[in-house]
C-alpha positions in Angstrom: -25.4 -28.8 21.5 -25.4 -25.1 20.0 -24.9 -23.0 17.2 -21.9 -21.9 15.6 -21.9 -19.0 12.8 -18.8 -19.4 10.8 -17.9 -16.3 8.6 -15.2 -16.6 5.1 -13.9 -13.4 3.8 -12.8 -13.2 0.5 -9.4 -13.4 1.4 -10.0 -16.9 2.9 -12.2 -17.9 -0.3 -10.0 -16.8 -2.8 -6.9 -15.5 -3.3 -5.2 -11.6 -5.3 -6.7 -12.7 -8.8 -10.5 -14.2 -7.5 -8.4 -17.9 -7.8 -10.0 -20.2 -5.2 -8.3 -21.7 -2.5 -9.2 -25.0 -3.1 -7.0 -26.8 -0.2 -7.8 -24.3 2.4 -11.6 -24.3 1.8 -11.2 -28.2 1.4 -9.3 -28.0 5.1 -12.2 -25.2 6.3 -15.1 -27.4 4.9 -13.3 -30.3 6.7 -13.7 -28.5 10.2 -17.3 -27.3 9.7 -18.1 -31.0 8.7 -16.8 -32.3 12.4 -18.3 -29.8 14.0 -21.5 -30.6 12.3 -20.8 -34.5 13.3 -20.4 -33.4 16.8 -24.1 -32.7 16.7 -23.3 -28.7 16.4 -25.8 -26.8 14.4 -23.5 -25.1 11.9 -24.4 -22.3 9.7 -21.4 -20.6 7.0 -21.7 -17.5 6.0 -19.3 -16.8 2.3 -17.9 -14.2 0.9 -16.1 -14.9 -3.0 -18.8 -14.6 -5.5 -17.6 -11.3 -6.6 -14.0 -13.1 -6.8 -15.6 -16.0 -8.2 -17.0 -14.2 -11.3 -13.8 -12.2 -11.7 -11.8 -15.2 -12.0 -14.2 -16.7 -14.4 -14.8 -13.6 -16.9 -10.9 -13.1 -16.5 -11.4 -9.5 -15.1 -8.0 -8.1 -13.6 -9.6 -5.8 -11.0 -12.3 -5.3 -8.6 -15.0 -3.7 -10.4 -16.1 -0.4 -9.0 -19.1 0.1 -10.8 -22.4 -1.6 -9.4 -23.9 -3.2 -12.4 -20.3 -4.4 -13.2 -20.1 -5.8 -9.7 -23.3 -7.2 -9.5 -22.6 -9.0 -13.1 -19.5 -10.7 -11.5 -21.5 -11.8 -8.5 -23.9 -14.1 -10.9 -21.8 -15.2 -12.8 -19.5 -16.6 -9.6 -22.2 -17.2 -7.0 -23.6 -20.6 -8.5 -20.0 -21.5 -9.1 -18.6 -20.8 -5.5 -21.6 -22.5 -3.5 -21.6 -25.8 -5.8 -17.5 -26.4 -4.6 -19.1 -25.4 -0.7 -21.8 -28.2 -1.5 -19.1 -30.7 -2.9 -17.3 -30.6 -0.4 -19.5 -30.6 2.3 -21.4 -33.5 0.7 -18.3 -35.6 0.2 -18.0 -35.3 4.5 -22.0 -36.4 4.5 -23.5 -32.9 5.4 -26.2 -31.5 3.7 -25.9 -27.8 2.3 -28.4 -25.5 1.5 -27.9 -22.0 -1.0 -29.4 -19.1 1.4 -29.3 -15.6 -0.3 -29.8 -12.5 1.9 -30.2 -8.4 1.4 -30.4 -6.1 3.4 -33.8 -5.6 2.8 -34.2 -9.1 4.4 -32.7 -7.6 7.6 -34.0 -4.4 7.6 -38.1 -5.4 7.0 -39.2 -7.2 10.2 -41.7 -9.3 8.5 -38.9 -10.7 6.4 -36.5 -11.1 8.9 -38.8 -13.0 11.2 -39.3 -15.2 7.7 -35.3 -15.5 7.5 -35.2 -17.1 10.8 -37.8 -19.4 10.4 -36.5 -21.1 7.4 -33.2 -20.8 9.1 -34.6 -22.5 11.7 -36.0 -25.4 10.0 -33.1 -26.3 7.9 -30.7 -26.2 10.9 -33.5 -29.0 12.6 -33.4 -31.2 9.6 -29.6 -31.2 10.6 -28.7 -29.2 6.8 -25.7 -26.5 7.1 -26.7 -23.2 5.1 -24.4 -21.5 3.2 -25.3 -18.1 3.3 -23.8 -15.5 1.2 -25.4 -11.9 0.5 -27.3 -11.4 -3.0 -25.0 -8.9 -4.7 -27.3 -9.1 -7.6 -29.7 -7.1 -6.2 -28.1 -4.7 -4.0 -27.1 -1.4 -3.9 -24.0 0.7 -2.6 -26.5 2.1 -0.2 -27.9 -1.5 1.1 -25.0 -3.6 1.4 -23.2 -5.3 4.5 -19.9 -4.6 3.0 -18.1 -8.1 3.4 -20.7 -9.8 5.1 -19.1 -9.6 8.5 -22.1 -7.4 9.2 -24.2 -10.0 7.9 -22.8 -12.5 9.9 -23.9 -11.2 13.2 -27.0 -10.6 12.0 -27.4 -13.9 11.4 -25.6 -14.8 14.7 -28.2 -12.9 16.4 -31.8 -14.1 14.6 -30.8 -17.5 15.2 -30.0 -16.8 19.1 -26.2 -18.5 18.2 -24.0 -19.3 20.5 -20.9 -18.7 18.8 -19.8 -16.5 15.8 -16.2 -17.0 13.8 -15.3 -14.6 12.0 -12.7 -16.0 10.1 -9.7 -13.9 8.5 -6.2 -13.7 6.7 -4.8 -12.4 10.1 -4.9 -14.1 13.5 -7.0 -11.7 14.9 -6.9 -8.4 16.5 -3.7 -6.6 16.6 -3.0 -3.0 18.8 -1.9 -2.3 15.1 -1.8 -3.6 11.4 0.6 -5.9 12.2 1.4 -5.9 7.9 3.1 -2.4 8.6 3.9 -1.7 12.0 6.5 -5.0 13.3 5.6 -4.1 17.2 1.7 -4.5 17.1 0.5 -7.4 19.6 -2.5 -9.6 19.1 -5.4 -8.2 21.4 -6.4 -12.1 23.4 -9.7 -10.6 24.6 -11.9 -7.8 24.1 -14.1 -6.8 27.2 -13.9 -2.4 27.2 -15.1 -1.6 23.6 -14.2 2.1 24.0 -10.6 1.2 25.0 -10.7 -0.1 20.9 -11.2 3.5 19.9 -7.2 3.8 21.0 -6.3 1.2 18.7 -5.3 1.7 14.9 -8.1 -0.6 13.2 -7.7 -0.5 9.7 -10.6 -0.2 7.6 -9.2 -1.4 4.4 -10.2 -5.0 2.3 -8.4 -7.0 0.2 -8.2 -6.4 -3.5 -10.7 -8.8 -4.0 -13.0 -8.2 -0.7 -14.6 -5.1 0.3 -14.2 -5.7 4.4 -11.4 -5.1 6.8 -10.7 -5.5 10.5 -12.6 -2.6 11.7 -15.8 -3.9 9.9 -15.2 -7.6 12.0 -15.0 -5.2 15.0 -18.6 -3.7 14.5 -19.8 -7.2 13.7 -18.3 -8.7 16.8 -19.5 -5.5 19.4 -23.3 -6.0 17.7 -23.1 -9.9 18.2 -21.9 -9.8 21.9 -24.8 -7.1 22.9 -27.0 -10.0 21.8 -24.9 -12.9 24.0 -22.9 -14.0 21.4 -19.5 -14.8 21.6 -17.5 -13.8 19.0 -14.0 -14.8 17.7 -11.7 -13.3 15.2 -9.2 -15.5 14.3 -7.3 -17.2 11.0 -9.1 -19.2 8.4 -5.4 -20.1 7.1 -4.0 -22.0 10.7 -5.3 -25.7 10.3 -7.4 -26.3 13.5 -7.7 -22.5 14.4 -12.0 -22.8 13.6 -12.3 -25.9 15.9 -9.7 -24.8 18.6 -11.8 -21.4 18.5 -15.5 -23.0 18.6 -14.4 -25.1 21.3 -13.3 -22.1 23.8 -9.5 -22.4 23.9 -7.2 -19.7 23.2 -7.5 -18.9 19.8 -7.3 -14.9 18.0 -9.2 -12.4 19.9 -12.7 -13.5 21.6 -15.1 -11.3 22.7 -17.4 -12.6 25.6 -21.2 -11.8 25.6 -21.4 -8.4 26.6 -22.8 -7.7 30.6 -25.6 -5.5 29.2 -28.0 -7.6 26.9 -30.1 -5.8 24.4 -33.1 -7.5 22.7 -33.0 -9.0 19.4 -35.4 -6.5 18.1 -33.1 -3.4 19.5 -30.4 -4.9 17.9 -31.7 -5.3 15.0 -33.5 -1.5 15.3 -30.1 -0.1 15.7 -27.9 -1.5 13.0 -30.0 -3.2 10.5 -33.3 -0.8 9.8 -32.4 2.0 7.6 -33.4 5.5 9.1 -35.2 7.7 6.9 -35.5 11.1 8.6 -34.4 13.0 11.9 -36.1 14.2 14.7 -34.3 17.4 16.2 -35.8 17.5 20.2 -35.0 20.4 22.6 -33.1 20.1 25.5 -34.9 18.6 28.1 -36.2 16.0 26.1 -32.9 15.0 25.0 -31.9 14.6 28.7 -34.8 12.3 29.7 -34.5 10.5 26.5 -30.5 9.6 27.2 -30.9 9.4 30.9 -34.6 8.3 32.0 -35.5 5.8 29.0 -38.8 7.8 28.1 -40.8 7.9 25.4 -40.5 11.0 22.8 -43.1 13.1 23.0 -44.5 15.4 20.1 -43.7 18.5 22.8 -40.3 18.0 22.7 -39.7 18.0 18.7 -38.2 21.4 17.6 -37.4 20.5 13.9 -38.5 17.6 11.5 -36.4 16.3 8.6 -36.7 13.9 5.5 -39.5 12.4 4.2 -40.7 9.3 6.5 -44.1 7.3 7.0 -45.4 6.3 10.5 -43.0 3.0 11.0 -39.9 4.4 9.7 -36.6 4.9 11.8 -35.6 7.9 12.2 -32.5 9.3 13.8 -33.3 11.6 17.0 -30.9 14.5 17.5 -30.3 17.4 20.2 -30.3 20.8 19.3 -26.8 21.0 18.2 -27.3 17.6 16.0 -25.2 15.2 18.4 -27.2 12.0 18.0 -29.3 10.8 20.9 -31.2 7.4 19.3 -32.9 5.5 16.6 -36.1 5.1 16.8 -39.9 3.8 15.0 -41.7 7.2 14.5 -45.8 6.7 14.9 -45.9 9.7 12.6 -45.0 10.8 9.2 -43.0 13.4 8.7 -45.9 15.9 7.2 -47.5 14.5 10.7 -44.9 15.7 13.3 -44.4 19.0 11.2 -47.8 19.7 12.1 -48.0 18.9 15.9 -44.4 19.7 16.7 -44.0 21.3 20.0 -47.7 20.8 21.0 -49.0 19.1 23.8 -50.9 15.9 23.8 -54.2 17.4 24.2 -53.4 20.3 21.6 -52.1 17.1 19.6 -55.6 14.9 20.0 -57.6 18.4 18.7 -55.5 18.4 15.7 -55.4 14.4 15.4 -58.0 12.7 17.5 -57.0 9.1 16.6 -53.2 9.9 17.4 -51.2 8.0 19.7 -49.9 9.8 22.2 -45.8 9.5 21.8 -43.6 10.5 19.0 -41.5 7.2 19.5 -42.5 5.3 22.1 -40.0 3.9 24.2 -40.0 0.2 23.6 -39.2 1.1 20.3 -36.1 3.3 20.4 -32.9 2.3 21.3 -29.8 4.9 22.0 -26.9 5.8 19.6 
């Protein structure tokens, strides 16, 4: 069998005031338990801690502020996973509480240790319930309503599905709350036509998410081979009908071009912490050869970044090229910018020879 990822927003969790849904995650928990029996490994990724702890400390609004936030994601987070492992144990399926930050995705050596515990719960047949830890993140570091998460998590675990599970039935050629002739999208399979459509970005009250975000998260997990559905969390039977391949929302089928897990995660889960500005013909072998960046070609350095850090490359005119791992720090490349390797070895004799190497930048 494979391995589903199945994704609650906070709109499926709870409802305008942070009240849970208690029948619908019942019915949800229900689904993810047959799945489970069918010998599926299963993982759920939550949102509704945040709503959780609003409900709980009586709170009439979203916070805005961080601390306030985070405050309302420890008081609910305990609260929301104990009804998830209720439920689920009621069904005979053992849950586990997995807590994730960006940090967790972004630091290789932690996200190689995320997938190996992953890994061993799922073979001793236990479904995580993995929500991100609001506690101890930041407006800067967060994956918004953990759609983003989801495919992350879709993609360490080589997944075969991922659900993204919403308040609508899926993808509409509009917001189908406002505009009465939007039609439901069946299947995605030319990204850029999506540009055309009117994706909101808005959340709920209560979530921080939208449609547009579930679009990002389902382009990232098909690069990787996942398929990915967006479909409703409210239709009884629309999460089994959905893992099970029949028509149900909008699926997106693996994308023909596969990048590697490490790309992937390069791309949209490593923060960048400078940016490389590269004349013009290194920009065009860089887009159009798939060479390495070499100090010759860097006209201008920016930020403040040690050798491992991503950095965004950019042409001359700042249109981005890539994302890559520098082999230099910033003070570094300042000094060997437009040099040549050998002038570079004089300066630096145990320097390597590219600025980013090739297996270890990926394109915008």
């Amino acid at each position: 069998m494979g391995c589903t990822v199945v994704k609650l927003g906070s709109s499926i969790v709870a409802d305008e005031t942070g009240e849970l849904r208690a029948a619908q995650l019942e019915r949800l928990c229900g689904e993810v338990a047959d799945l489970h029996d069918r010998g599926e490994d299963v993982v759920v990724v939550t949102s509704g801690a945040i709503a959780r702890g609003m409900r709980v400390m009586d709170l009439p609004l979203r916070p805005s502020a961080i601390e306030e936030l985070q405050a309302a994601s420890a008081v609910g987070q305990g609260k929301l996973y104990r009804v998830y492992d209720e439920l689920l144990r009621d069904r005979g399926v053992t849950t586990a509480q997995v807590l994730l930050t960006f940090f967790d995705m972004s630091a290789r050596m932690h996200y190689l240790n995320a997938r190996q515990t992953l890994g061993t719960l799922l073979r001793w047949r236990v479904v995580p319930v993995i929500n991100e830890n609001d506690t101890t993140t930041t407006d800067e570091i967060s994956f918004g309503d953990n759609d983003f998460l989801a495919a992350q998590v879709a993609i360490l675990l080589g997944a075969d599905t991922l659900l993204l599970l919403t308040d609508q039935d899926g993808l509409y050629t509009a917001d189908p709350r406002h505009d009465p002739a939007a039609e439901l999208v069946g299947e995605v399979t030319d990204w850029a036509a999506l540009e055309e459509l009117q994706i909101g970005h808005a959340g709920t009250a209560i979530g921080s998410g939208g449609m547009r975000s579930k679009v990002v998260a389902a382009e990232m997990a098909t690069a990787a081979g996942v398929t990915t559905v967006i479909c409703s969390g409210t239709r009884p039977g629309a999460l089994l009908r959905a893992a099970a391949g029949e028509a149900e929302g909008t699926r997106c089928p693996p994308q023909p071009v596969r990048h590697s897990s490490f790309k992937l995660w390069l791309k949209y889960a490593k923060p960048t912490h400078g940016t490389i500005t590269v004349d013009d013909g290194a920009a065009r072998v860089l887009r159009e050869a798939g060479t390495s960046l070499l100090p010759v070609g860097v006209v201008d350095v920016s930020g403040d970044f040690d050798a491992g850090d991503a950095v965004e490359v950019v042409d001359r005119v700042r249109q981005p090229i890539g994302k890559g791992i520098s082999n230099y720090s910033a003070a570094e490349l300042h000094r060997i910018k437009g040099l040549k390797s050998a002038q570079v070895r004089e300066l630096l004799p145990q320097a390597t020879e590219e600025a980013v190497h090739r297996d270890y930048f990926v394109l915008a």
